[in-house]
C-alpha positions in Angstrom: 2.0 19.3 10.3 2.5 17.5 7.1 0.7 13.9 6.9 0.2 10.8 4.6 -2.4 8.1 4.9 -3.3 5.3 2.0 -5.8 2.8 1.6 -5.9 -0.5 -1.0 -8.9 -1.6 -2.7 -8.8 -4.9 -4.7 -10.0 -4.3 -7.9 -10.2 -7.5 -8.9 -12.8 -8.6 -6.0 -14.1 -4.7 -5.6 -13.6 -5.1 -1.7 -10.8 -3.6 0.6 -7.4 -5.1 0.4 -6.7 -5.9 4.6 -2.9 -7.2 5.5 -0.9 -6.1 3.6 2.3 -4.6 5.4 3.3 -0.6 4.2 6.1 1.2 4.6 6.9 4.5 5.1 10.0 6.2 3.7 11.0 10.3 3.6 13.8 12.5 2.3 14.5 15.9 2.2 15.4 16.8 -1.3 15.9 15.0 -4.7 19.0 14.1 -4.2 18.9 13.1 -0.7 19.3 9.4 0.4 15.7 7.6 2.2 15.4 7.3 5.6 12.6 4.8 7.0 10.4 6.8 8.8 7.0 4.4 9.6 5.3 0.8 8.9 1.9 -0.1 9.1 -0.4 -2.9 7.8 -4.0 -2.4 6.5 -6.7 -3.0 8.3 -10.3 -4.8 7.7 -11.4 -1.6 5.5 -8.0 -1.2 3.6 -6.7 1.6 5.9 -3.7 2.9 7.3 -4.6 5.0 10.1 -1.3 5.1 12.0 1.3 6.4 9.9 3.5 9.2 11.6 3.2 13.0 10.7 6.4 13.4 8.0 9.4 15.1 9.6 9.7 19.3 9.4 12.0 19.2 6.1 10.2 16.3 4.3 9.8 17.0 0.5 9.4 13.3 -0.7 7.7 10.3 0.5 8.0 7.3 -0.8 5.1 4.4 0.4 6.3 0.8 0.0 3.1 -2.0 -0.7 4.3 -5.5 0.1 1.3 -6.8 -2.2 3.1 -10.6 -3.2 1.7 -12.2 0.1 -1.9 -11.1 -0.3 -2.2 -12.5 -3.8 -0.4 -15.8 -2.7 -2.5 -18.9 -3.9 -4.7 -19.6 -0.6 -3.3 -16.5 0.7 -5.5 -16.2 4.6 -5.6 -12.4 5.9 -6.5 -11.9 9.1 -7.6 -8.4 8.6 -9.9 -9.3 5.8 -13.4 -10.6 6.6 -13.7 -14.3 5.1 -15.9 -13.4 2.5 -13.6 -11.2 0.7 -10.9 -14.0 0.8 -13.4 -16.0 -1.3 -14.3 -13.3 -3.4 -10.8 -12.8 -4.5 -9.5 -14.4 -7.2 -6.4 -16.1 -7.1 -3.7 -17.6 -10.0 -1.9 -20.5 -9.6 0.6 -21.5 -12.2 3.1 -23.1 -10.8 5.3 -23.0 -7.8 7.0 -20.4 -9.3 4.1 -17.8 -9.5 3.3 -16.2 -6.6 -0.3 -14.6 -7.8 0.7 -11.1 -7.9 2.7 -10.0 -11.2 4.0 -6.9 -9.3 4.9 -8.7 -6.0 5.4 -5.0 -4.6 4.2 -1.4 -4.9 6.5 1.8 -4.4 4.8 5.4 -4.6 7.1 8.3 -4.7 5.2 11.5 -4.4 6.5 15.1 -3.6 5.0 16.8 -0.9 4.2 20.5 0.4 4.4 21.5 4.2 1.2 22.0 6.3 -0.9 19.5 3.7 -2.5 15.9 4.1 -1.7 13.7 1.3 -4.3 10.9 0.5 -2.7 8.3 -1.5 -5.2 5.5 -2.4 -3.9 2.2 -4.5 -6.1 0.4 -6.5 -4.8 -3.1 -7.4 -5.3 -6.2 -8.9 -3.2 -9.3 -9.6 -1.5 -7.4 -13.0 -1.7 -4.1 -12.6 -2.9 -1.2 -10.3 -3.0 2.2 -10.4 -2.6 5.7 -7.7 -3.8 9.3 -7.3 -4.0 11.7 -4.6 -7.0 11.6 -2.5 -8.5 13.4 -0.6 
């Protein structure tokens, strides 16, 4: 069985990024077109412990991070504890900024039958970066 999990830590408040929504997409060659395949949101630690096992011919995954609504000025998550909301920081400039320079996230990644893939994100409001776990 071939499986993906992530986690998100804020960098920018060094504390687990809860509530934001991911998705899960596969496909079964380079040239072959996406097919949804999971969602998920993190939890209180960051996590997303309930994303399916990929389907049998899955040789890339590609994990979608919704991050514009965490950074949103005032933002509330209800999976974070309150004290990491305060910790955060937050931009406002305007109605027009949303807090997050890169309102979303995508991770393509290749991927070998049989393995667990670990993909961690670690973000902030301008940049962020990902590896493979373990």
């Amino acid at each position: 069985m071939t499986s993906v999990s992530t986690h998100i830590l804020d960098t920018s408040s060094g504390r687990p990024a809860g509530g934001v929504a991911v998705s899960l997409a596969v496909r079964s060659g380079p040239a072959a077109p996406w097919t949804p395949h999971g969602r998920s949101t993190t939890d209180v630690d960051g996590r997303c412990k309930d994303l399916p096992a990929l389907p049998e011919a899955t040789t890339h995954v590609r994990l979608h991070f919704d991050v514009e609504p965490y950074f949103a000025p005032h933002a509330h998550h209800p999976a974070q504890p309150a004290e990491a909301q305060q910790d955060a920081p937050r931009t406002d400039h305007g109605p027009r900024d949303s807090g997050a320079f890169f309102p979303e996230v995508a991770v393509v990644f290749a991927v070998t039958p049989g393995e667990h893939f670990h993909v961690p994100l670690l973000l902030n409001p301008f940049g962020y970066s990902v590896y493979r776990g373990s």
